[in-house]
C-alpha positions as CSV (number, residue, x, y, z in Angstrom):
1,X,-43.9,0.4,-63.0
2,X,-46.7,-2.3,-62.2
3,X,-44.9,-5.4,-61.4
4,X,-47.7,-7.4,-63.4
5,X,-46.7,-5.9,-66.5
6,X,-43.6,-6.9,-66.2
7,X,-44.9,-10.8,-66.5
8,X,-46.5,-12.6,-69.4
9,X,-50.2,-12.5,-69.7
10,X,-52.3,-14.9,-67.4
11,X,-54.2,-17.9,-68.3
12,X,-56.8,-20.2,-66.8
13,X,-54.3,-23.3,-66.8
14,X,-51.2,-21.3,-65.2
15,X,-52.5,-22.7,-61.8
16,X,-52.7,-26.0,-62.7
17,X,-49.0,-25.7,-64.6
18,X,-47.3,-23.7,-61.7
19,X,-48.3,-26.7,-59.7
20,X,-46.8,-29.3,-62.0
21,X,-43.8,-27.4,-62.3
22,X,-43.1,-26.7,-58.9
23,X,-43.9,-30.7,-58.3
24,X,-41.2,-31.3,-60.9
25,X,-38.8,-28.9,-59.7
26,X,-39.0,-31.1,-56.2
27,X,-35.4,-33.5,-56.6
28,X,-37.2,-36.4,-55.0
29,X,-40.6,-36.2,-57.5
30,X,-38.7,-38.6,-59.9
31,X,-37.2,-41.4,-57.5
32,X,-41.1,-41.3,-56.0
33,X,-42.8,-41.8,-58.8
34,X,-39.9,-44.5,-59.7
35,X,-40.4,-46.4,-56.3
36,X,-44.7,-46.0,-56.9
37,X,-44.1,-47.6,-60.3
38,X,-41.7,-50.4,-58.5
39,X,-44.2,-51.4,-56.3
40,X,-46.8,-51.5,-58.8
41,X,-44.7,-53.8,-61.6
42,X,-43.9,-55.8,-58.1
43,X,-48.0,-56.3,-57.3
44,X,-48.7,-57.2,-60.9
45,X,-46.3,-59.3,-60.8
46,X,-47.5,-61.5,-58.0
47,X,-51.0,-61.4,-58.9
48,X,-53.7,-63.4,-60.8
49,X,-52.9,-61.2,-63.7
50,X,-49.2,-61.9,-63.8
51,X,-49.0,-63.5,-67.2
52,X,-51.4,-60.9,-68.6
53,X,-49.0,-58.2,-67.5
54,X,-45.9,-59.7,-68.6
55,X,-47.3,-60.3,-71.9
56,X,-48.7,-56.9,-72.6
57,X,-44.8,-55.4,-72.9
58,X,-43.8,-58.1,-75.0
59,X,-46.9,-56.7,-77.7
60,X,-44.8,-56.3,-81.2
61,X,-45.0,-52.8,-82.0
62,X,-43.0,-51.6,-85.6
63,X,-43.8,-50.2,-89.0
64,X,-43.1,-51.2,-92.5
65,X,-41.9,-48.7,-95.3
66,X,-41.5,-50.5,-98.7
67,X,-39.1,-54.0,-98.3
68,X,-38.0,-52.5,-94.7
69,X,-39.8,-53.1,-91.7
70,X,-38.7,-53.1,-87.4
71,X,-40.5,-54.6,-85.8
72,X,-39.8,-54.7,-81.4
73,X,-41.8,-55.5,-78.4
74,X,-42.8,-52.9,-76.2
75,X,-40.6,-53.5,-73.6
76,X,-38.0,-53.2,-76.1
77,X,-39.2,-50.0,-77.5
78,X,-39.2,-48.9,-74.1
79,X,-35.2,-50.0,-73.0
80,X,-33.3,-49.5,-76.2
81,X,-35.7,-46.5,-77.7
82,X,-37.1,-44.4,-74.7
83,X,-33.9,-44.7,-72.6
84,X,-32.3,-43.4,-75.3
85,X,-33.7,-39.9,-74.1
86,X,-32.6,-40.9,-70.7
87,X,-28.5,-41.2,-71.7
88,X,-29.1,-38.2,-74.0
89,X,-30.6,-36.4,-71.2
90,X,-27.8,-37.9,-68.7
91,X,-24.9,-36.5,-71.1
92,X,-26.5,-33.3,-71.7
93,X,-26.0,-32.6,-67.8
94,X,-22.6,-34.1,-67.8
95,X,-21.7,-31.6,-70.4
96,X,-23.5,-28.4,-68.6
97,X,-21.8,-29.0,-65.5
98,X,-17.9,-29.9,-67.4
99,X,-18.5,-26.5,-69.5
100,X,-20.6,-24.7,-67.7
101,X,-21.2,-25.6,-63.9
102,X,-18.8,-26.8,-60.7
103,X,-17.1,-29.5,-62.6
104,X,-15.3,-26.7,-64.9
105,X,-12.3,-27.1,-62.4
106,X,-10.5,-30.2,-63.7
107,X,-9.4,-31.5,-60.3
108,X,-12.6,-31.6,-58.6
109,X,-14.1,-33.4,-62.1
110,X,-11.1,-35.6,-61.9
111,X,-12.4,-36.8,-58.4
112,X,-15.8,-37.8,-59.4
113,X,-14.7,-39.3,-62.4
114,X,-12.0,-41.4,-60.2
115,X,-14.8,-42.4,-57.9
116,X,-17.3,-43.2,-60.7
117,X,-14.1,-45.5,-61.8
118,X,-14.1,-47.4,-58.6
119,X,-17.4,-47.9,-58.4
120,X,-17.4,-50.0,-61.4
121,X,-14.1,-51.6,-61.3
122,X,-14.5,-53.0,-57.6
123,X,-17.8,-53.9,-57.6
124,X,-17.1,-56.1,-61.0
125,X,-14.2,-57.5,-58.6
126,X,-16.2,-58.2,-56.1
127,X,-18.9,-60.0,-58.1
128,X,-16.7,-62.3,-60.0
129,X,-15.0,-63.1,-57.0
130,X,-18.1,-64.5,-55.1
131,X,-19.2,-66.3,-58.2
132,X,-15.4,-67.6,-58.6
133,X,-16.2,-68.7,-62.4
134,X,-19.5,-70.0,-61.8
135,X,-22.4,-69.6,-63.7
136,X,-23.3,-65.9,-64.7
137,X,-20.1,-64.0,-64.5
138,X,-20.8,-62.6,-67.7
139,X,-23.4,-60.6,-66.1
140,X,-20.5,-58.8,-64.3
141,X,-21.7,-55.8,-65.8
142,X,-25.0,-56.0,-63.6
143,X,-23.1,-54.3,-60.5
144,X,-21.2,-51.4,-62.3
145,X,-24.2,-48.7,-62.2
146,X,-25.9,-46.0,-60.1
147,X,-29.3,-45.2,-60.1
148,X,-29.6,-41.7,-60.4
149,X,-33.0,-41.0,-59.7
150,X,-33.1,-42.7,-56.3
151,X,-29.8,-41.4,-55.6
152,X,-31.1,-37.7,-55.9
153,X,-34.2,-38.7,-53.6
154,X,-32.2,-40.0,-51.1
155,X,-30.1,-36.5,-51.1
156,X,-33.0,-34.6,-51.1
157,X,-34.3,-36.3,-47.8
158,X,-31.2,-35.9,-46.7
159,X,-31.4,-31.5,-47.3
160,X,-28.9,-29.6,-45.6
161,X,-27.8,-32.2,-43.5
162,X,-25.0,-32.7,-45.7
163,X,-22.8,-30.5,-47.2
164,X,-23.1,-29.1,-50.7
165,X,-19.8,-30.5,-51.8
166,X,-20.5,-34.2,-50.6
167,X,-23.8,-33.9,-52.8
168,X,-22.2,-32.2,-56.0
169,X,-19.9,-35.5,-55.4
170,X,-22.6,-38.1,-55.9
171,X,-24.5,-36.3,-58.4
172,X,-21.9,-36.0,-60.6
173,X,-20.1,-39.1,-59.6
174,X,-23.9,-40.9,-60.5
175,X,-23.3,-39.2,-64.3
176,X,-20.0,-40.3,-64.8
177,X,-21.2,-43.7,-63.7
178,X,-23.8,-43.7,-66.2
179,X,-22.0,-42.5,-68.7
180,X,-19.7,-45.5,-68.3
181,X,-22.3,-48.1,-67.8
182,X,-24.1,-47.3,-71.0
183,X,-20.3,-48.1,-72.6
184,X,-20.5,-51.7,-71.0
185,X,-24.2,-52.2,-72.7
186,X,-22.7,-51.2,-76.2
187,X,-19.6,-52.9,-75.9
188,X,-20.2,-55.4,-73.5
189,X,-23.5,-57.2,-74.6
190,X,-24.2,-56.0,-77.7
191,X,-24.8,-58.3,-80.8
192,X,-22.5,-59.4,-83.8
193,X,-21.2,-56.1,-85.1
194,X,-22.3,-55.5,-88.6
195,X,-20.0,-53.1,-90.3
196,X,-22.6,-51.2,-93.1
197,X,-24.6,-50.3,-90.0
198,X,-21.9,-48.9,-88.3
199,X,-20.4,-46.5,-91.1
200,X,-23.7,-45.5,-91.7
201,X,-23.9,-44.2,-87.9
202,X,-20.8,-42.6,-88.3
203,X,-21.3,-41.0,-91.0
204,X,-24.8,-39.6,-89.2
205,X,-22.8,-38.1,-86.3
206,X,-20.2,-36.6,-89.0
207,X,-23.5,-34.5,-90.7
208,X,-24.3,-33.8,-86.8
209,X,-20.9,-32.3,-86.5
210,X,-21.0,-30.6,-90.0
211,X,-24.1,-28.8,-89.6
212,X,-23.4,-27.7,-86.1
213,X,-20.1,-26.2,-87.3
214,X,-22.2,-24.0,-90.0
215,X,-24.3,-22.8,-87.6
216,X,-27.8,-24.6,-88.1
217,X,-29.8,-24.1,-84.8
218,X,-32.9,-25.6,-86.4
219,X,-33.9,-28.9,-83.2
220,X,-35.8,-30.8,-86.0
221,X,-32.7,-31.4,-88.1
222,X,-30.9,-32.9,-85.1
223,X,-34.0,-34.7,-84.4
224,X,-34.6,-36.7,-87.5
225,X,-30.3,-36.8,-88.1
226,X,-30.3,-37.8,-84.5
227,X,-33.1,-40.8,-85.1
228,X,-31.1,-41.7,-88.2
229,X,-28.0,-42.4,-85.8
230,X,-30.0,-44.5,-83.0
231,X,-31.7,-46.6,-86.2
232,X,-28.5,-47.7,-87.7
233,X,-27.0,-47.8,-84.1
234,X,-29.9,-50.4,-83.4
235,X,-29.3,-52.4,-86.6
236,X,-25.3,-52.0,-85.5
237,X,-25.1,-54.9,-82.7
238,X,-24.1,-52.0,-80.8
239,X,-26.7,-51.4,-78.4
240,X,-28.6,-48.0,-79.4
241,X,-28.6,-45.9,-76.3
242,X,-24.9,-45.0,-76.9
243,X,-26.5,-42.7,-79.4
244,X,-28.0,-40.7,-77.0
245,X,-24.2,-40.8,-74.7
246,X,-22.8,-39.3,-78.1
247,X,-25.2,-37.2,-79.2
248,X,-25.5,-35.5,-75.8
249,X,-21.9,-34.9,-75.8
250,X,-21.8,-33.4,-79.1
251,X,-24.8,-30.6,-78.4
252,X,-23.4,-27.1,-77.7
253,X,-22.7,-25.7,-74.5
254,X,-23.0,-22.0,-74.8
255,X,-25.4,-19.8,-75.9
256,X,-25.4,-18.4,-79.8
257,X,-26.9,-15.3,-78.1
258,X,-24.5,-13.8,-75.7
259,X,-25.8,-11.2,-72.4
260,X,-24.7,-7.9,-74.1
261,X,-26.3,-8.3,-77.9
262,X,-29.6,-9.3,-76.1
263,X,-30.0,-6.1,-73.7
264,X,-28.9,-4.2,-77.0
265,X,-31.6,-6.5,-79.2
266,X,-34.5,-5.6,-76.3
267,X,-33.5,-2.1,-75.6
268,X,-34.8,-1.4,-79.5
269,X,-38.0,-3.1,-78.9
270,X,-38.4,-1.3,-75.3
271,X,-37.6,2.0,-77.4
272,X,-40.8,1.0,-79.5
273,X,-43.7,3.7,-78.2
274,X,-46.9,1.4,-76.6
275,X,-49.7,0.6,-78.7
276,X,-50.8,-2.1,-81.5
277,X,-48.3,-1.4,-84.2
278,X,-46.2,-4.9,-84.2
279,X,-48.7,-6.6,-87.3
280,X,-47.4,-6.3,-90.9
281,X,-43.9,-6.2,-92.9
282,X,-42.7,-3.6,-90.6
283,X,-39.3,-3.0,-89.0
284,X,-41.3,-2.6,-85.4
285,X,-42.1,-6.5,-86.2
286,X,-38.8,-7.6,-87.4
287,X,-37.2,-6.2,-84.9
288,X,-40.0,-8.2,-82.0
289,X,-39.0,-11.3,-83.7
290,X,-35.3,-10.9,-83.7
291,X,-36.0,-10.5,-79.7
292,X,-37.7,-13.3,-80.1
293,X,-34.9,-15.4,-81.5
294,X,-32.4,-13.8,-79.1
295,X,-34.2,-14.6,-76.2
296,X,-34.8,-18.1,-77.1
297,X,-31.4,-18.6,-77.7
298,X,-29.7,-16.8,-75.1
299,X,-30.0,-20.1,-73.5
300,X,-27.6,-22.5,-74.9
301,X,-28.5,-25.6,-76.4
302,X,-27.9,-27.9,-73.8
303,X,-30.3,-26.0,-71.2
304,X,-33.1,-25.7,-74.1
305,X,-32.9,-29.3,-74.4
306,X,-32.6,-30.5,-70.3
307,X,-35.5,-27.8,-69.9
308,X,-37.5,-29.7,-72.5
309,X,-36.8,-32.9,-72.0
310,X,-36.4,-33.5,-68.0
311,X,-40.1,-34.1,-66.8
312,X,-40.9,-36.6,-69.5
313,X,-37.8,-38.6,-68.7
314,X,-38.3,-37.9,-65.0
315,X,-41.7,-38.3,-64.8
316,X,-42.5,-40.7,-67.9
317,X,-39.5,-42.6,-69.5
318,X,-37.8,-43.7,-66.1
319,X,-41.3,-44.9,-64.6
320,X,-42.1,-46.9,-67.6
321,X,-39.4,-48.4,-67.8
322,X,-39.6,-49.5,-63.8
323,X,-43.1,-50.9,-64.6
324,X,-41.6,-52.9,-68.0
325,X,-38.6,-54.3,-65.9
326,X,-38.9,-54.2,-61.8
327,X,-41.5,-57.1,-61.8
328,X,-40.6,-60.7,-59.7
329,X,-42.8,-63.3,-59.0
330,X,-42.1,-64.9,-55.7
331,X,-44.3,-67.7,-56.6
332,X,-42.5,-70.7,-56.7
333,X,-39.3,-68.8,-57.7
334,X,-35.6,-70.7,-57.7
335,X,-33.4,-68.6,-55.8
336,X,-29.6,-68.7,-57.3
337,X,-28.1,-68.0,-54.4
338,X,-24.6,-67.4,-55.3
339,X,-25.8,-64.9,-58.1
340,X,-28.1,-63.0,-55.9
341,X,-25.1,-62.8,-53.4
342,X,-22.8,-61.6,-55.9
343,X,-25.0,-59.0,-57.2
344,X,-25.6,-57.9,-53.4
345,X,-21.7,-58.3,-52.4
346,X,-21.0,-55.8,-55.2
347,X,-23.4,-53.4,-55.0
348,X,-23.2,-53.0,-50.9
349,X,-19.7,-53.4,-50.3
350,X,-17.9,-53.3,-53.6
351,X,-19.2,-50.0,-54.4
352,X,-18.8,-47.5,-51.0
353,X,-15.1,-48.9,-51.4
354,X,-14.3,-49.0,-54.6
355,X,-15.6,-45.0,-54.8
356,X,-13.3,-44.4,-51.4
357,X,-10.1,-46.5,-52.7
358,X,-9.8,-44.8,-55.9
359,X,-10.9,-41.4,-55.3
360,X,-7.9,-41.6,-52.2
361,X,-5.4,-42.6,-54.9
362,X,-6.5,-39.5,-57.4
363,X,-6.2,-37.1,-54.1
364,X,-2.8,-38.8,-52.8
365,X,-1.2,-38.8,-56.4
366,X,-2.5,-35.4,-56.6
367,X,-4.9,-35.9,-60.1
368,X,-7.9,-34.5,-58.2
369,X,-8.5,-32.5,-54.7
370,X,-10.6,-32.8,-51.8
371,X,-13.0,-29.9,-51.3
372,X,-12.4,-28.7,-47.7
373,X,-16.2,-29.2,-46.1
374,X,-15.4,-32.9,-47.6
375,X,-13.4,-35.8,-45.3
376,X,-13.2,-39.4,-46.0
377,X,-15.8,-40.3,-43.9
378,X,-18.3,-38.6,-45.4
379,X,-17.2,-39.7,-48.9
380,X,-17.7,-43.2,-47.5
381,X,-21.1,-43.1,-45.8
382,X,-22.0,-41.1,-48.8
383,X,-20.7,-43.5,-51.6
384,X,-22.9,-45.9,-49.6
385,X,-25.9,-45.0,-51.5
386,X,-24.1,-45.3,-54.7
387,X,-25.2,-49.1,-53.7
388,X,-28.7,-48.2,-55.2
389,X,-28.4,-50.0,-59.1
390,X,-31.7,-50.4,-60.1
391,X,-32.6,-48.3,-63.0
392,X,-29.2,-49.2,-65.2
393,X,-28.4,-52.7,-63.1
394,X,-32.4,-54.1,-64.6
395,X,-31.4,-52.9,-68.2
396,X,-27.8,-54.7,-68.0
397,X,-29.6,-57.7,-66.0
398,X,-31.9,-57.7,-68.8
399,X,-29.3,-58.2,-71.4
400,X,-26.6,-60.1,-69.5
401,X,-29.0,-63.1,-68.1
402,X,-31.6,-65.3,-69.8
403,X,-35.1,-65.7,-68.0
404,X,-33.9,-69.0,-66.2
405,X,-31.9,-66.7,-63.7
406,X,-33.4,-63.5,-64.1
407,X,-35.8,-63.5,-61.3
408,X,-32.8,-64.0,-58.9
409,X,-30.6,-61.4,-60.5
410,X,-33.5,-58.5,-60.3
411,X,-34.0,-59.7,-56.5
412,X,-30.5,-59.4,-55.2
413,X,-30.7,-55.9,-56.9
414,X,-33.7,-55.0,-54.9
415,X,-32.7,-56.0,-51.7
416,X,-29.0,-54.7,-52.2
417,X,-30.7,-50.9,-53.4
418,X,-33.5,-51.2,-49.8
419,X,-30.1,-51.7,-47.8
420,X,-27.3,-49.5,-49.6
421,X,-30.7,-46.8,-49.4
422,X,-31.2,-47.4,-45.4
423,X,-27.7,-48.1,-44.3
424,X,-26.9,-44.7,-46.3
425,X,-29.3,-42.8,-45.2
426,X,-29.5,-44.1,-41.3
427,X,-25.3,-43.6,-41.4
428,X,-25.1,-40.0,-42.7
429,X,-28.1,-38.9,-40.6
430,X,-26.3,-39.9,-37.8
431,X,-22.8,-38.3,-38.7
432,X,-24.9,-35.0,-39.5
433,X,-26.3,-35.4,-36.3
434,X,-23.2,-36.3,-34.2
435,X,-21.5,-33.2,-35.6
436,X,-24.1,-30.6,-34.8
437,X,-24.0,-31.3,-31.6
């Protein structure tokens, strides 16, 4: 049989979107265009249009609808509504690879999750230690995350240098540590916690769970129920984003659609003889669309949605928000010294140890297991680069310190990502090296 007919048709723009996707499917494409949109918040920032810029995210955006009305600057839009997609993306992976992927075996989930654990309560150790009750240690929370773009950047530089295990470690050490960083912003710098708001967002993830159980597979009812949540989640005192954390949990799995009822679903429509016979209230039709449906939904949920979703996070969300948050201005700027030393104490050494001390304990009380190409010097040099914050440590920072400090806070998280990045990188190129040899 002619291999082309085995293909869809071709169109004019399939070279231009075979290009995109292929750009896409490259690990590094996000923490690129991340580090581009870094250095351009950083220019603006430091330029003759610096007030311009700042001021443009700060434009009120909202709507009105009767007596009720939001109303939120851009930026704000941009941290508490578009990053919403990010931790809904985030727990939709987290969920794949618990059900679905490596992380099914308990043990080796149970050391990424104990390493994801240190990393947050050491490096919150560390950083109240340097500050010894000065002022910011409620910012604490600044040090506790991993930035998961650049971390998957760094790996992909890094190629087969490094075994697969050591990178299916810090990946889904990175999503545990997400996951838990989103539950200090709602719990630990949210607002005054109204109670009506908070029902109200139980009750929408109770009709989430209700029409999942009956079997609705129809996205824009989990859309508009799912916007429903992050609104009253928003008007809460809880910050919103945990909507996306629950949601993302809460999103099937596996497929409706299983292998065997699709082959038997598409071997009726191959039986069909060629020709144009598929248009009217025929059974030829019916039968085309329930391979339609079956193929569509062959793929579970949760890979319909990461599918869908990924490149506008990747290449959209995450940048914007980079460009909203990442910008200093070195003019004239008073360094807090002990705060950006806190913030760089606990991301470069608070983190590759905390990661190494507890996912030791969870091996040597025998909660989790070492996969054999792994040792603990590779963990180490590799839990280095959990160092990088920025992404998550700018939205805490944002939150946790008022614009007096701020400037300090977002530089010691610059520097301390450059040299968690180099040092990591520079250390497990050289083990690679020293043991191919």
């Amino acid at each position: 049989m002619d291999d082309n007919l085995q293909q869809l048709p071709t169109r004019s723009v399939d070279p231009l979107t075979s290009t995109f996707k292929r750009f896409i499917h490259i690990e590094s494409a996000s923490g690129t265009i991340l580090l581009l949109c870094t250095l351009v918040a950083l220019a603006f920032s430091n330029s003759p249009w610096a007030s311009h810029y700042s001021s443009f995210w700060e434009t009120p955006l909202g709507f009105h609808f009767g007596n009720y009305g939001l109303t939120h600057s851009l930026k704000h839009w941009i941290n508490d509504g578009l990053m919403t997609l990010f931790f809904f993306l985030v727990a939709l992976e987290l969920k794949r690879e618990t059900v679905l992927g490596e992380l099914r075996n308990w043990r080796l989930a149970t050391l990424s999750f104990a390493g994801a654990l240190g990393g947050m309560v050491v490096p919150a150790g560390v950083y109240l230690s340097v500050l010894r009750g000065g002022t910011g240690w409620e910012g604490w929370g600044t040090v506790v995350s991993t930035d998961t773009a650049f971390l998957i950047g760094c790996l992909a530089i890094l190629g087969s240098r490094i075994p697969q295990s050591l990178r299916l470690f810090l990946l889904s050490l990175a999503i545990f540590d997400d996951i838990g960083a989103i539950f200090v912003i709602a719990f630990g710098y949210g607002n005054d916690l109204n109670l009506t708001a908070l029902a109200l967002a139980a009750a929408g993830v109770a009709v989430v769970v209700l029409i999942a159980s009956l079997g609705i597979r129809n996205f824009p009812a989990y859309f508009a129920t799912g916007g429903f949540v992050w609104l009253t989640f928003d008007a809460s005192g809880i910050h919103p984003t945990i909507a996306g954390v629950i949601l993302g949990l809460l999103t099937p799995a596996r497929s409706w659609v299983k292998d065997d009822r699709l082959h038997a679903i598409l071997e009726r429509v191959i039986a069909y003889p060629r020709g144009e016979h598929w248009s009217g209230d025929t059974s030829d039709r019916q039968d085309l669309q329930l391979a339609n449906t079956a193929t569509r939904e062959a793929l579970s949920p949760v890979e319909r949605l990461e599918i869908g979703l990924h490149s506008w996070v990747a290449l959209l969300i995450v940048p914007a928000f980079a460009m909203a948050n990442a910008g200093i201005s070195f003019y004239s700027m008073q360094v807090d010294t002990s705060l950006t030393l806190a913030i760089f104490a606990g991301f470069v050494f608070g983190k590759p140890v905390g990661v190494v001390l507890f996912s030791y304990l969870a091996v040597r009380f025998r909660w989790a297991i070492l996969p054999p190409e792994l040792d603990w010097t590779l963990i180490f040099f590799g839990a280095t680069l959990t160092g990088i914050g920025f992404t998550m440590a700018l939205l805490i920072a944002e939150l946790a310190f008022d614009d007096s400090v701020l400037n300090s806070v977002k530089l010691g998280i610059l520097v301390s990502s450059i040299v968690s990045a180099t040092v990591g990188l520079s250390a497990l190129r050289w083990l690679a090296s020293r043991r191919s040899t």
